[in-house]
N, C-alpha and C positions, 0 to 999 in steps of 0.2 A: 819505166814506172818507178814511182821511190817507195823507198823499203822503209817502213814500218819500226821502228824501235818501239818497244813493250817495254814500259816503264809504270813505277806505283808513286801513289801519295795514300799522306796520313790525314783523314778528316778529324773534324772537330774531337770526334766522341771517339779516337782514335784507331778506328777502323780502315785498312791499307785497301786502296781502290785500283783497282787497273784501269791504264788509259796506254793509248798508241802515240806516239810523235813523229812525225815526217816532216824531218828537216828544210828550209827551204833551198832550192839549189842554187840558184843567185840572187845574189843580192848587194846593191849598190850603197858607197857610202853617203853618197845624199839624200838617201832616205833613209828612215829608223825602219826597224825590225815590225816587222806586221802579223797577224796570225790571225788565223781562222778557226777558233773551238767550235768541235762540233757534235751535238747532243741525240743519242739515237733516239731508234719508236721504242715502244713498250715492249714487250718480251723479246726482244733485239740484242743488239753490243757493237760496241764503237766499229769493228771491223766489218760490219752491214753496209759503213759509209766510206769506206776507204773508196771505191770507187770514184769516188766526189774530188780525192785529190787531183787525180789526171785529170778528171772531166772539166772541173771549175778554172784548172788553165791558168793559177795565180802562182807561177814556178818562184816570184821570190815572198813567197807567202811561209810560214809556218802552220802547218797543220795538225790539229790534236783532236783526240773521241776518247772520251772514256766508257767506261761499261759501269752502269750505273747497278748501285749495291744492289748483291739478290741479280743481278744479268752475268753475260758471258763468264770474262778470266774474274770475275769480281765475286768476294765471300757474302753471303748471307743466302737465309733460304729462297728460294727464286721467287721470284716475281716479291717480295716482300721489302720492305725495309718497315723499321721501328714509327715511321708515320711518315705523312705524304712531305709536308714541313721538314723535315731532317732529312730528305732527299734536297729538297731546296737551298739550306743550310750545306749542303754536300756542292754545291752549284761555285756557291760563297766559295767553300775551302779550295775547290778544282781552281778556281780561278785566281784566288792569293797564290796557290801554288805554283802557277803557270809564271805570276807575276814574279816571285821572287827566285824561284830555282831556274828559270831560262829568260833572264832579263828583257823581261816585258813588259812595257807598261800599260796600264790598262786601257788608258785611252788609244793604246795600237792594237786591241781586241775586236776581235767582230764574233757574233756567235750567228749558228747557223741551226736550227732545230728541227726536229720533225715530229709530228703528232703527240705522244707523252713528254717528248723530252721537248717539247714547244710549251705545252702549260707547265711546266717545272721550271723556264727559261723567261714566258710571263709571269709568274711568282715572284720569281727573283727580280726579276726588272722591275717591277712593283714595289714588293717588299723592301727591299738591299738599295734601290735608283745607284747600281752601279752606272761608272762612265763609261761606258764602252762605247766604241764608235758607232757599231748598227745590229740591229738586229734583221734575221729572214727566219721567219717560222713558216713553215710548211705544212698545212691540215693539223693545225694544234687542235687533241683533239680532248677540246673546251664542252663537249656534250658525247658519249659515244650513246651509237644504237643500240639500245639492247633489246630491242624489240618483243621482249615479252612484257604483257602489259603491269604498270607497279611493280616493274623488277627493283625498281630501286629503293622503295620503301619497305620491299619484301628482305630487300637485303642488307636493311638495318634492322630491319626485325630479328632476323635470323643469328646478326651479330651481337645481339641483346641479350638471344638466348642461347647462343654459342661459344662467344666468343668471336677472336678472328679463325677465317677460315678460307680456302681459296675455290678461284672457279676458273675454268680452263675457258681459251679463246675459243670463241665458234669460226672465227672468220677463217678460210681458207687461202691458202697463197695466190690461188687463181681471181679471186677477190681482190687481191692488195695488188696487182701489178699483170700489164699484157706482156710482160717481157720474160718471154721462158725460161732463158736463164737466172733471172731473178727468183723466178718461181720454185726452180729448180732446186735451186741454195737455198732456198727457204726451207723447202720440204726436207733437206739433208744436212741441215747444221744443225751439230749437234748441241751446237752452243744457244741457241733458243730457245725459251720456255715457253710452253702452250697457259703457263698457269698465273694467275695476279691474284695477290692477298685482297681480302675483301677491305681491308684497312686502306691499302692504298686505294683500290677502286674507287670507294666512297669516300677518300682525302683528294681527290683527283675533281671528283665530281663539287666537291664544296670550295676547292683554291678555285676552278675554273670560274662557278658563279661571282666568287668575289672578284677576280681580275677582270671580269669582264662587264662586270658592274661598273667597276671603278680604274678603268683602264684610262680613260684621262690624266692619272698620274704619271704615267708611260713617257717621260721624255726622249726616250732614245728614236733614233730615226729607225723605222721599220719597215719590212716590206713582208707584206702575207701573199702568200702563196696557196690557191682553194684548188682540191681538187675538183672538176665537175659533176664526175661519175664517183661520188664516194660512197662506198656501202657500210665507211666504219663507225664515222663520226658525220654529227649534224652540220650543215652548214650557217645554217641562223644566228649561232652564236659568231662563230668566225666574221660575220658581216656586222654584225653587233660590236662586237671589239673594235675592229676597224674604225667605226664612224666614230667612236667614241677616242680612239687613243687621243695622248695630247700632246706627241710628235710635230715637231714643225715640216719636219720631212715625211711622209708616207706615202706607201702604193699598194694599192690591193693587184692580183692576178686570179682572173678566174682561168682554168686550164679545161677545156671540153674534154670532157671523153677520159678522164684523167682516176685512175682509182687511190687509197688510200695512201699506197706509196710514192708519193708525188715525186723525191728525190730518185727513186729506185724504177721512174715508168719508163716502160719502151721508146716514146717522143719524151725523154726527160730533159734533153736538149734545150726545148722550149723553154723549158722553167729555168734549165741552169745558165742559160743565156743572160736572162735577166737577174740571177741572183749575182753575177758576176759584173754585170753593168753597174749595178745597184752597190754592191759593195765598193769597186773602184771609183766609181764617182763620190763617194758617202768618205774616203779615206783620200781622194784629192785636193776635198775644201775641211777648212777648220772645225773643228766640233762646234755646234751648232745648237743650245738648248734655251729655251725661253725662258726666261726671266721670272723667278717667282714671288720676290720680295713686294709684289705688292699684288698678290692672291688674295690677301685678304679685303682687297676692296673690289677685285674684278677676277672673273670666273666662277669656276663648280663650283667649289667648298663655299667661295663666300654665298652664290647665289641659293645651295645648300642650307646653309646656316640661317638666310633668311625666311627660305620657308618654313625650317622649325620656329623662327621665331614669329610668325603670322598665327593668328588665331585662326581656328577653324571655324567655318559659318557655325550658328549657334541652333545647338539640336539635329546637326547632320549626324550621320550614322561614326563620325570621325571624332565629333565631339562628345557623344555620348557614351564611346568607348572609352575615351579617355577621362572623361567623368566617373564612371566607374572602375578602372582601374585604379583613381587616384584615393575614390571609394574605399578600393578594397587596400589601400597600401597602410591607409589611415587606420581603416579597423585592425589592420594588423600590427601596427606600430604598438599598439596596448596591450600586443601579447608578447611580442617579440625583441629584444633587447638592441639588434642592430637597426631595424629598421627605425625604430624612438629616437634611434641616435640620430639619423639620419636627419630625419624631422626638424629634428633641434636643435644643430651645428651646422646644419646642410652636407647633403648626399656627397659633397666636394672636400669637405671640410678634413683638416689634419687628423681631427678625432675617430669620424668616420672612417681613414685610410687607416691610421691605426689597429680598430677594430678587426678591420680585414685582415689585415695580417697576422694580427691574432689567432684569425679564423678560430674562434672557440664561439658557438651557439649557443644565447643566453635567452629565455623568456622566463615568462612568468607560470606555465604550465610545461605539460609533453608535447601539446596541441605550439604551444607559443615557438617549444627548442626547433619543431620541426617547420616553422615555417620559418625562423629566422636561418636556418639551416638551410633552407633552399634558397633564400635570399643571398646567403652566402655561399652558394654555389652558382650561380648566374654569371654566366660567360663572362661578363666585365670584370667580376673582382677575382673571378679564377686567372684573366688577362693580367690582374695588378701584383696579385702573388707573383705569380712567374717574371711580371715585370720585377719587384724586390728582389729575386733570386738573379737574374739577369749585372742588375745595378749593384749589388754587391760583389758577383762574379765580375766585374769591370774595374769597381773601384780597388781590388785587389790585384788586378793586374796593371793598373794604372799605379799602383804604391810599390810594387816589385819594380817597375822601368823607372821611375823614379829611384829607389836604392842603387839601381845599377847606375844610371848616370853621378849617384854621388850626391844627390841634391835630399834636401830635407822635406819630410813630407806634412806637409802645413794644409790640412784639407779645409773648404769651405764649403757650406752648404747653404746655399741662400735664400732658401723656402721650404725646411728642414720638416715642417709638420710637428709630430712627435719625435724626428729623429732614429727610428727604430732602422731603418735598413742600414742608417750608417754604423754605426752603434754595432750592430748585429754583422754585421759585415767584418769588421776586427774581432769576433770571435776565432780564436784560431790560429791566427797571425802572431808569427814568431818575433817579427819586431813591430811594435806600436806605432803611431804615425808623432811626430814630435810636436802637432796641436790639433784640436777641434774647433774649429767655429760654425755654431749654426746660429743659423737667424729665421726667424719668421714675423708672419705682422700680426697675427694674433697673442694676442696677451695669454688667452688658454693652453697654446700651441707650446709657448714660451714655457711655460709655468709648468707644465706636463713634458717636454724634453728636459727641461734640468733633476726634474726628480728621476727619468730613466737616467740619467749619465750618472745622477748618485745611485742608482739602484746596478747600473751594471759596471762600479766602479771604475769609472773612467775618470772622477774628479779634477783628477792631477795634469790634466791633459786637452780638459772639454770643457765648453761653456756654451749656452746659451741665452744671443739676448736677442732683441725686437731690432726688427729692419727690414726696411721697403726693398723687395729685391727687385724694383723699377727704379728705381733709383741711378740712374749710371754713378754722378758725382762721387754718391757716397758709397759705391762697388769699387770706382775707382780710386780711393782715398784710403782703401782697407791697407792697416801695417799693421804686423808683419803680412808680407806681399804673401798669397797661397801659393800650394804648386799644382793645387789637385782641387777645382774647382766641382760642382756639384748642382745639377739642377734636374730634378727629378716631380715630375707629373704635375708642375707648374703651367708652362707656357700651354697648355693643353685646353689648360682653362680659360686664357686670354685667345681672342680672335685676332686683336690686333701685330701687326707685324713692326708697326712703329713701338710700340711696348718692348717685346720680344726682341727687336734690335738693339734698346736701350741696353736694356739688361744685360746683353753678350755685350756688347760693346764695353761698360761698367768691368766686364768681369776681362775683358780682353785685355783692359789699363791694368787690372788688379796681379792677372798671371803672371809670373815670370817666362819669357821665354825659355821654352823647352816642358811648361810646365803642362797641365791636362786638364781636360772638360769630361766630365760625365752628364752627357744629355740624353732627353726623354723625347718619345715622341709619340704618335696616337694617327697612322694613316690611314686609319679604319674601325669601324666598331658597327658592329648588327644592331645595335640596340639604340641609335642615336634619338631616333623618334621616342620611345621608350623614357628617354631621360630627359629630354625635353618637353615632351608633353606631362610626365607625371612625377619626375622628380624636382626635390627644388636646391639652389644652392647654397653658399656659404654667405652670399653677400645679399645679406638681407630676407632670405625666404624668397626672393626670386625665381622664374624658370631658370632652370639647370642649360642653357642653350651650349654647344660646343660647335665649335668652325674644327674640321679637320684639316689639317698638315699634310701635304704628301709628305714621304721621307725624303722625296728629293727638294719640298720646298722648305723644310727643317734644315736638310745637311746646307742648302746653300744660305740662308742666313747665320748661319755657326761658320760659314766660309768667308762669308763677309765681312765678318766680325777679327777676322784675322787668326783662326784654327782651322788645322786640316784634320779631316775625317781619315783613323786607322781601321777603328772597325766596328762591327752593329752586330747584337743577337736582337731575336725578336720573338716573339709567341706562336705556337702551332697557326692558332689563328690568325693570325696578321694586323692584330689591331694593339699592341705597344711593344714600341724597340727601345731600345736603350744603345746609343752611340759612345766610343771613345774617340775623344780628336786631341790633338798638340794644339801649343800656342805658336806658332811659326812666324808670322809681323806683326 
């Protein structure tokens, strides 16, 4: 059996995690180094799966499990972490970690999951479209039982008027697995927790909806693994994922007779047979991911994009909804200072983003502050906030790697808006960047970012003029060349991927090698129909329509363009990242 090294990493928000490493014991030089991460169940810890090394039989393999925050040798109160997202983000860190402290490269990763750490594992495969070579999820558990009836709006209720608070597993060991010894060490490890924050539960139950709504974005090759007899989790959903991913490789397994612990059952043989098939054949042919440069004329999001832009029959219950929604957006615009804006610059418009950021609540009464207030609190622009906090946390570490290579920081923003995040971003910043250029196509845009850069005394340093940031030519003509390019909540607005290509490509001539891209991107939003049906945009008073981007069909037209992807934050919710990439050819 191989022994186990207990070793830690540092996450994002700086918290030290334990994980376990098992060496591999041969290994040839005409193959690269290979490994196998692997992510426990819910009140568990990495050491549940150590089993899995011997059993999986992959001796020149490298194997690893961490104990995820709040579980086993890992700090935090148990069953908890600060939200379900910053578990996921935890996914990220485990994984950069793996990459640079034991020289791994991603694409010699496979991950291996089971039930909680299976939706933490599709999140990130979602959200992040890291390369890894395959995924095997085991009973992700994408829906659990809770089988008392409105448990779960009973326990957002509760959370309303509570606070977070926890509730201990019903399920028993004899339940999770026929294998006694399994059972056994369940009942007697001490390192288990019976208990899960209500934060996570209900962050658990909201990632899952979305992934498996939109699990189409899923390139990686997969293989699910259902148990048959499962008493913890639904299987509907798991079957749901499935038809939906947009894997060129996938296989479902249904397992008879098989209980929650699908990696831990007495016939586990069964299952592990095939995750080991599955994995060796997935790491003997070349990675494998389809092509998304022209998503926007064929597939989901485009076909997506087209039903928002079809009218609905006239006087269905679909159009009358939104008839009066747009009703009530109207009447409220004459009390409420953001929504007017909205109206009259369009819902897209730089003024609009601005606004947001601001987030300061403006009407014309108490009746006007509080509705503009709510309007300003609606999942989207709470998304756009967090997105500026992101894009300035970026562009600050993209002006530090720059200092350290010795290169001059010559930033460019090519659809600057107002220019506040950049602007606001060198708040702080011990040395200044040695230019600004921002551009936009709006004359309002223009006129309203030169008075901020006099008003936050940037003069000496910053300008603003007008420019078509579709433009390749004139991206690629800009002198002095940037080093620190800029594109934030633009391409968002354009469906097209012929545009979108221009543009990097402009801005690919324009970078210096070695130089950096700060990009945006949008692989999700609950509210699309919302914005389409009742909002309108900048161009013209027209429907507001958006085509969404996976982040894997984002990163690879920014790959295309001749930058590689270092690294992405993204919103609790999943719906705007903000990428750092190099200009590499």
């Amino acid at each position: 059996m191989r022994e186990a090294q207990h070793l830690s990493f540092t996450t994002h928000d700086g918290v030290e995690l334990c994980y376990r490493h098992w060496p591999a014991v041969s290994t040839t030089s005409a193959t690269a180094r290979r490994a196998l991460v692997m992510f426990h169940r819910g009140h568990e810890h990495g050491g549940r799966m150590a089993h899995l090394v011997d059993e999986l039989d992959l001796a020149d393999y490298d194997f690893f499990a961490w104990d995820a925050r709040g579980h086993g040798l890992s700090p935090g109160e148990r069953g908890d972490s600060p939200s379900f997202a910053t578990s996921v983000r935890d996914v990220q860190s485990f994984i950069d970690h793996i990459s640079a402290s034991h020289g791994l490269a991603v694409e010699d990763l496979a991950v291996l999951a089971q039930s909680v750490g299976a939706v933490l594992v599709s999140a990130w495969a979602h959200d992040y479209a890291p390369k890894i070579r395959a995924l095997v999820l085991a009973s992700p558990a994408f829906k659990v039982k809770l089988y008392v009836p409105f448990a779960r709006p009973g326990l957002q209720l509760m959370r309303a008027l509570r606070g977070n608070f926890f509730v201990n597993s019903y399920v028993k060991a004899k339940f999770l697995s026929h294998d006694p010894a399994r059972i056994a060490s369940f009942d007697n490890d001490p390192l288990i927790t019976r208990a899960i924050s209500v934060n996570m539960l209900l962050g658990l139950y909201d990632a899952a909806e979305r992934v498996v709504a939109d699990a189409q974005a899923i390139q990686i090759p997969t293989q699910l693994l259902i148990s048959g007899a499962d008493f913890v989790v639904q299987r509907k959903p798991q079957e749901q994922f499935f038809e939906r991913l947009g894997s060129l490789r996938k296989e479902k397994h249904i397992l008879p007779g098989f209980f929650h612990d699908t990696l831990g059952e007495r016939d586990r043989s069964h299952a592990l047979s095939r995750a080991r098939r599955f994995l060796l054949r997935c790491f003997e042919e070349p990675v494998a991911r389809p092509s998304l440069l022209d998503a926007d004329r064929l597939g989901a999001t485009c076909a997506e994009a087209e039903s928002l832009a079809a009218p609905l029959p006239k006087n269905s219950l679909g159009d009358l909804y939104w008839r009066a929604t747009r009703a009530g957006l109207k009447l409220g615009s004459g009390l409420a200072d953001g929504v007017k804006l909205g109206f009259a610059t369009g819902f897209d418009s730089g003024s609009t983003l601005d606004y947001v950021y601001r987030n300061q609540p403006a009407g014309t009464s108490a009746l006007g502050r509080m509705i503009d207030q709510n309007y300003l609190n609606s999942i989207g622009w709470r998304g756009i906030r967090q997105r500026k906090l992101h894009a300035e946390e970026l562009l600050r570490l993209a002006m530090g790697k720059l200092r350290e290579q010795g290169s001059a920081v010559r930033i460019l923003d090519i659809a600057a808006g107002h220019g506040r995040y950049i602007l606001e971003a060198l708040e702080g910043v011990e040395q200044q960047p040695d230019s600004i250029l921002l551009r936009d196509y709006s004359d309002i845009n223009v006129r309203d970012g030169a008075a901020l850069i006099e008003q936050k005394g940037l003069g000496a340093i910053a300008r603003f003029v007008k420019g078509d940031a579709f433009d390749r030519n004139d991206l690629a003509a800009l002198n002095p060349k940037p080093t620190l390019a800029v594109v934030s909540g633009l391409y968002e607005l354009f469906g097209s991927n012929q545009m979108v290509g221009d543009s990097l490509a402009g801005l690919a001539a324009a970078v210096e090698k070695g130089g950096y891209l700060v990009y945006t991107g949008q692989p999700w939003h609950p509210q699309l129909e919302l914005i389409a049906r009742a909002l309108t945009s900048h161009r013209g008073g027209e429907a507001w329509v958006m085509r969404r981007r996976s982040q894997a069909e984002m990163d690879q037209l920014v790959e295309a363009a001749g930058f590689r992807k270092l690294t992405q934050r993204i919103d609790e919710w999943g719906i705007f990242s903000v990428s750092l990439a190099q200009r590499v050819s």
